[in-house]
N, C-alpha and C positions, 0 to 999 in steps of 0.2 A: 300828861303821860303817867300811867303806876311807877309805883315808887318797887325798887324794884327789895326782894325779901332779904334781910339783911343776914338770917343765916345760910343762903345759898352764897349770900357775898363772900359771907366770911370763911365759907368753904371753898370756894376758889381763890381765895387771898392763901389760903394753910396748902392749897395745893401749888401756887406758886411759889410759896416759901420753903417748900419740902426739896425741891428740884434747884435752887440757888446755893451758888458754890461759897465754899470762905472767899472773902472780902468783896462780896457783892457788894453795890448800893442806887440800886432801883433795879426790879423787874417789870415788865410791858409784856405784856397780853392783851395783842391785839383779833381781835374777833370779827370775821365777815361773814353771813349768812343770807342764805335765799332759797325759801323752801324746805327742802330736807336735805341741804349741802350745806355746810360750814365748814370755813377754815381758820385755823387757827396758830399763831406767830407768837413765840416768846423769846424774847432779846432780854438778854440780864447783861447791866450797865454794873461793869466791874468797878472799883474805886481809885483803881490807875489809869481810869479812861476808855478801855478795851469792853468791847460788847462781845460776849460769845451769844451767836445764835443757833448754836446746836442742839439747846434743852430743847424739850416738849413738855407739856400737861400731861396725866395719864390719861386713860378713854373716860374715867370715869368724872375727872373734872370736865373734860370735855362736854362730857355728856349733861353735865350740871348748865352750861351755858346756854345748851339747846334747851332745856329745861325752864332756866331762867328767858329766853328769850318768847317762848312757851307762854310763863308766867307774865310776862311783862304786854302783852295782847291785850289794844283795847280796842273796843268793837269800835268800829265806822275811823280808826286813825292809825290803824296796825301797829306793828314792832317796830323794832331797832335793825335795820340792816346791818351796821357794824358796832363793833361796842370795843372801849379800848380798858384795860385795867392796870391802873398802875399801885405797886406794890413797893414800900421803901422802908427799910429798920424804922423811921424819924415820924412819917406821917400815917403808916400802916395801909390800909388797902384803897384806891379813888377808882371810884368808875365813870366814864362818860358813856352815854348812850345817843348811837347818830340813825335819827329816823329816813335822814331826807336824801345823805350819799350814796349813790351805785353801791352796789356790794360789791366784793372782788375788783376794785378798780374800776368798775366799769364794764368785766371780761363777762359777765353774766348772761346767759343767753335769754334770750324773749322770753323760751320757753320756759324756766326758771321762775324769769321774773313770773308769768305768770300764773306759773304753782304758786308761787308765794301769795300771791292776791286771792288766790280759789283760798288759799289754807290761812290766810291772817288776813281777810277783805279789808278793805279802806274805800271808804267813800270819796267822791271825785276831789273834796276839798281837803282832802288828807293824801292823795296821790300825787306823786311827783312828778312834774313834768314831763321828764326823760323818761318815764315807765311808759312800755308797750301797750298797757292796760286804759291806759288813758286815753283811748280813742274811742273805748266802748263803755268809758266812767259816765253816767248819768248823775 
C-alpha cells in the first residue's frame, strides 16, 4: 500500500493539536469514507480520564484527509475505507490505515460502496468479500 505523504500527516496532526484543550493527553481522529462521503470523529482523552467528544477538525483538515485518501490510491488494490490518527504530547502523530473494514460500521449503502469502486477500482483479488461489487469482480 503507498506510504502515505508525510506533510499532509503532519498537517492533520497541527490540525488536531490546535482544537485540544489544556490537560489533554491523546487525541483520536477516527476517519470512515466511501466515495465522496466521509465522516469524521475526534475524542480527545483528557489526563483525569474524561474524553470530551464535542471538538471537531475544521473543513479544511477535513478536506486534507479526502485528499490524503485520494493520494493513497493504488491502481487494481484501492484505498483505505477508514483510517484512525492518533495524536499524543509523548509520541506525536500515528496513523493506521484499514483497507479491508466496511466503512461507516457497516451502515454504507451498495450504492456507495459501489461509487467507491467506479472512483478507487480494485481488482477481484483486492475486493472484499462483503462488498456488493464482488459479484461482477472478474
Amino acid at each position: 500500500m503507498p506510504i502515505p505523504d508525510q506533510a499532509v500527516l503532519d498537517t492533520i496532526g497541527s490540525a488536531m493539536a490546535k482544537v485540544v484543550p489544556e490537560g489533554w493527553g491523546r487525541a483520536v481522529l477516527k476517519v470512515s469514507a466511501v466515495a465522496a462521503t466521509m465522516d469524521t470523529q475526534l475524542a480527545i482523552e483528557m489526563l483525569d480520564g474524561s474524553v470530551d467528544g464535542s471538538l471537531s477538525l475544521d473543513v479544511e483538515a477535513q478536506m486534507l484527509c479526502d485528499d490524503l485518501r485520494d493520494a493513497m490510491y493504488n491502481e487494481g488494490s484501492g484505498t483505505w475505507y477508514n483510517a484512525v490518527f492518533v495524536l499524543s504530547p509523548v509520541d506525536g502523530l500515528e496513523a493506521e490505515f484499514d483497507y479491508e473494514t466496511p466503512p461507516f460500521d457497516g451502515e454504507a449503502s451498495d450504492d456507495l460502496l459501489e461509487d467507491d469502486q467506479r472512483a478507487y477500482p480494485r481488482d477481484a483479488a483486492h475486493l472484499p468479500s462483503w462488498h456488493p461489487s464482488r459479484s461482477g469482480a472478474k
